[in-house]
Steps between C-alpha positions, in 0.01 A plus 500: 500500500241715574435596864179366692367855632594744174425890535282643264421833389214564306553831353143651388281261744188738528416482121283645236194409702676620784415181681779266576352215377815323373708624791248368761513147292859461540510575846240263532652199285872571648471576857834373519626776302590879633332731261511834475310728300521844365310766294524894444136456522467700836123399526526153380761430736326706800157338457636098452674553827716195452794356703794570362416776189595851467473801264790556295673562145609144332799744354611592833446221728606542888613084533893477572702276194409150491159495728320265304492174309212586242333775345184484344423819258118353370367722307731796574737584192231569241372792734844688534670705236815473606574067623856525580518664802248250654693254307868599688335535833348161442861365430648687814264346730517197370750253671757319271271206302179661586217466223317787397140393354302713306181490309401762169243549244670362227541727172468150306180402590274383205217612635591875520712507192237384336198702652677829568778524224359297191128590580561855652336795375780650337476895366824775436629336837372188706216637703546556838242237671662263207828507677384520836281184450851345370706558837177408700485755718521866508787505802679238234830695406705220314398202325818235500526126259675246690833572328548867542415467867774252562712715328388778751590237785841401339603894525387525863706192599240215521542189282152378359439095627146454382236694282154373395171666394169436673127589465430408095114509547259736344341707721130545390483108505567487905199637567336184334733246548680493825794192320622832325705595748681232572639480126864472523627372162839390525606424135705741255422772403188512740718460814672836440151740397318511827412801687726535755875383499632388813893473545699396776906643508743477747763712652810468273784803406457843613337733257603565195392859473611742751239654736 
């Protein structure tokens, strides 16, 4: 049973934008909830001057063993080159049964596969903007499908209870027709090439890998 006040962490809370927005929304929506935030983006962090957040490394995190009941990694893994010592930390942290939830670009996306890889100007090697367009961002280190990223989980001791893909719409059309982005088609094989995959794991065996 879960508990009625969990402790979160939300590990990279400032954001591309470096504005909080989703941070400050779940504060808002759970105010029964004890979040925490934190970011190794010094001026981020400074300049939000939120309750509660700090500067620091999600690879070294200064939280004694089981502090919390959920992490939230949202839009985190795709930016580091190395996951698994977030990943570890994550499961240190995380008391026994606590969910981890994260959220991806997703390497499976039709959209992308077919306007970066298929369509792609393509030369003696895949052009640099062509590839950087594919990952979305130029921070973007890492682009993970659903299944190789719960394989990542499986090694650093989480076990995978839910994974769905979200955001199928076509971005030109939004602009035009607001309905786009609430498109959320739920029927194979549509269900699994949105954007962004969001999975949720919990807390299971230690690690397989040593660290």
């Amino acid at each position: 049973m879960r508990p009625s006040n969990w402790r979160f962490l939300d590990i990279g809370f400032v954001g591309a934008y470096e504005q909080p927005f989703l941070h400050l929304t779940l504060r808002r929506e759970n105010p029964e909830n004890h979040i925490i935030g934190i970011d190794n983006h010094i001026k981020g962090v400074l300049e939000s001057r939120l309750p509660n957040t700090l500067t620091a490394d999600a690879g070294i995190m200064p939280f004694k063993n089981e502090s919390f009941d959920g992490v939230l990694l949202l839009e985190v893994l795709e930016h580091l080159y190395c996951p698994l010592p977030t990943l570890f930390e994550c499961w240190r942290v995380l008391r026994p049964g606590g969910e981890i939830i994260i959220t991806t670009p997703n390497a499976w996306s039709w959209l992308n596969f077919l306007r970066c890889w298929m369509l792609g100007a393509l030369a003696s090697r895949v052009q640099r903007d062509v590839y950087r367009l594919y990952l979305g961002d130029a921070d973007h280190k890492h682009f993970y499908d659903p299944l190789s990223l719960m394989n990542l989980l499986d090694d650093a001791g989480f076990r995978t209870t839910s994974i769905k893909t979200k955001n199928h719409a076509i971005p030109g059309l939004r602009r035009y027709f607001r309905v786009c982005d609430l498109i959320d088609w739920r029927f194979y094989p549509m269900n699994r090439l949105g954007a962004y995959v969001c999975l949720t794991a919990s807390k299971a065996n230690p690690p397989r890998i040593a660290h």
